[in-house]
C-alpha positions, 0 to 999 in steps of 0.5 A: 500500500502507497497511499491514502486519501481522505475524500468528501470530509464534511460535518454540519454545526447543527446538533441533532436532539442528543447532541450528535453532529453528522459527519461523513468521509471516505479514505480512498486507496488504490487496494480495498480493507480497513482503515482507522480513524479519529477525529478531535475536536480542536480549539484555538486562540486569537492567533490560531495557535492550538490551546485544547484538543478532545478526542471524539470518537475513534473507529475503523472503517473500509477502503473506498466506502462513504463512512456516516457518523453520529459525532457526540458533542455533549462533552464540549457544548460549552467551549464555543467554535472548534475545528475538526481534525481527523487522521487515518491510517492503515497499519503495514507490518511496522509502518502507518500509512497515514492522511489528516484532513481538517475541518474549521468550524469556528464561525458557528459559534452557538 
């Protein structure tokens, strides 16, 4: 395996009745299997720098298929904007093969 690529990243601010935000991706790859993922959530300060992370769900997934999830925000309702960073990879022997991609968020502050 050579690479991977995260396609179709996106997440809407607007929480569901249990505070879960929908998000969906899809890791692309020239060879088929499973994937791991994380997604955090990332808070910054005035000049971008990071100050705080939360880690919000980690999981695995299949090469090449559209993933949907329901993302709980319950633990970070109160800490205003943040901006998603989410990193892949696929396990090869001693080597991680790895993607991020990165989501901002912080205009919809609630």
């Amino acid at each position: 395996m050579d690479h991977i690529f995260i396609r179709n990243f996106e997440a809407s601010v607007a929480r569901d009745e249990n505070g879960n935000i929908p998000v969906t991706f899809e890791v692309s790859s020239d060879n088929t299997g499973e994937f791991g993922y994380e997604l955090h959530a990332i808070f910054t300060a005035s000049d971008n720098s990071i100050y705080h992370e939360v880690l919000l769900i980690k999981g695995c997934g299949m090469l090449n298929e559209n993933l949907h999830l329901a993302v709980s925000t319950t633990e970070i309702q109160d800490m205003g904007g943040f901006m998603l960073r989410l990193t892949t990879y696929v396990q090869h022997g001693q080597t991680s093969i790895r993607d991020s991609a990165w989501l901002d968020l912080r205009l919809w502050r609630e």
